[in-house]
Phi, psi and omega in degrees: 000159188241333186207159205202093185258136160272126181203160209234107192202129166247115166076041184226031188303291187355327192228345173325289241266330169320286164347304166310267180345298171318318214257332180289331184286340171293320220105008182284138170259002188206133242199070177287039183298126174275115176274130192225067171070027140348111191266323211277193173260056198284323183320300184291335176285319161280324187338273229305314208268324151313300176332296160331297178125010204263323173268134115261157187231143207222116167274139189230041178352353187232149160334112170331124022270134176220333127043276165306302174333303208290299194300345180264337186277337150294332171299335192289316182306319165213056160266118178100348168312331216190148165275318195218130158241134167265154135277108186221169165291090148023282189261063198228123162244127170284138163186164171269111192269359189269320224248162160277320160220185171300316192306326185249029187279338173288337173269016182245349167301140164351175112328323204262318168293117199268335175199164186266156182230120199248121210268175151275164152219106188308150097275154176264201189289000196042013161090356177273177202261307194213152180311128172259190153235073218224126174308119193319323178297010210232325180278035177209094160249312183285163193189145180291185189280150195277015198238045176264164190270356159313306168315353184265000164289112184245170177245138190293117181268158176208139200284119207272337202282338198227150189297136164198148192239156178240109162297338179197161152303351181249009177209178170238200174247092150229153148313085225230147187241167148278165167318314192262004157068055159277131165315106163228193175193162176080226190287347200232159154246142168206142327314168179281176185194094184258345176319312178264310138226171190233216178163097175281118163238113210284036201286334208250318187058222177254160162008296235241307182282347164279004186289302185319309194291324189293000176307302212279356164077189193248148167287359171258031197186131139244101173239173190272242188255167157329161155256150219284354142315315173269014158281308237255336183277077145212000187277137173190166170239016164327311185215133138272097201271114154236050243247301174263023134299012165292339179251015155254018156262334154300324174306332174268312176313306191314302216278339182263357162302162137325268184287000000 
């Protein structure tokens, strides 16, 4: 495999089956998920992608912070399985805005580079109220300008071939490069750097759906909800970006598929 993602998800039938479909049209070839005390009609939505071999899934039973605990315990588990694993959210999409998919946006990178530092690009609520059953890329196009400091959080790719551990969700302890390949290391890159690859990240979605989530607290942290602050500084009408809707109509062909 050239690629491979590791994730963590609770309470996220609604948006799994986009997710996949979106992040397999990147090139992922696997699917590592930590199921973490799910409630909802998660099962049904991935079966058809177990079946298949394209999900595995790890019931992950415990309370928060557990996160890290997952993401290290898949590294112990498959090193040298795959050349590059992402760590991402459920409401994190990886793509390439240069590239046709990721891979081959990974295959132009060195040899020597063992993991990636991936910038976010926040969105907001786009002004909706409540959950549609609409593909998330396709309902949150506004977003403030790309240099706000949410944007300065990146998430990791990592190169499978040499041992290394995660320590916070937004870096590993590796040797870590930006796309354009400045040396960095921990949760931030400055400057941002969206050209080469991006993560459009989906933190708020609409009203309605971020209340809910903060019900469910973070699998990195145990603490209570967000504070109502990290809704509103990622909310703008600044840009309409639809910059990774070049890929939804194959994401609706798919999606309109079983599988």
């Amino acid at each position: 495999m050239k690629l491979s993602i590791c994730a963590i998800f609770r309470d996220e039938s609604k948006y799994l089956r986009e997710w996949v479909q979106f992040h397999a049209l990147q090139g992922c070839e696997k699917f590592f998920l930590y199921q973490n005390r799910s409630v909802d009609d998660w099962q049904s939505v991935l079966q058809p992608y177990i079946d298949s071999g394209l999900v595995e899934v790890t019931d992950w039973p415990y309370p928060p912070p557990c996160q890290i605990e997952a993401y290290n315990n898949y590294i112990e588990g498959h090193i040298g399985m795959s050349e590059w694993c992402g760590f991402i959210d459920i409401d994190e999409f990886l793509f390439s805005p240069k590239y046709d998919t990721v891979i081959e946006a990974l295959d132009s990178f060195p040899a020597h580079w063992q993991s990636i530092a991936v910038n976010w690009m926040c969105f907001g609520s786009s002004g909706e109220q409540e959950w549609k059953d609409i593909p998330v890329i396709e309902r949150f196009t506004w977003r403030k300008p790309a240099d706000i400091p949410s944007n300065h959080y990146v998430k990791p790719i990592v190169r499978m071939d040499k041992h290394f551990t995660i320590q916070d969700p937004h870096c590993a302890n590796a040797s870590t490069f930006t796309p354009s390949g400045r040396i960095t290391s921990g949760p931030h890159s400055i400057p941002h750097e969206h050209d080469i690859l991006r993560i459009n990240h989906y933190g708020s979605k609409s009203r309605q759906e971020w209340v809910k989530r903060q019900l469910l607290g973070k699998p990195c942290v145990a603490c209570g909800p967000s504070p109502e602050k990290c809704f509103d500084e990622i909310q703008g009408w600044d840009v309409d970006d639809k910059e990774i809707q070049r890929f939804l109509p194959e994401l609706k062909r798919r999606l309109e598929c079983k599988m």
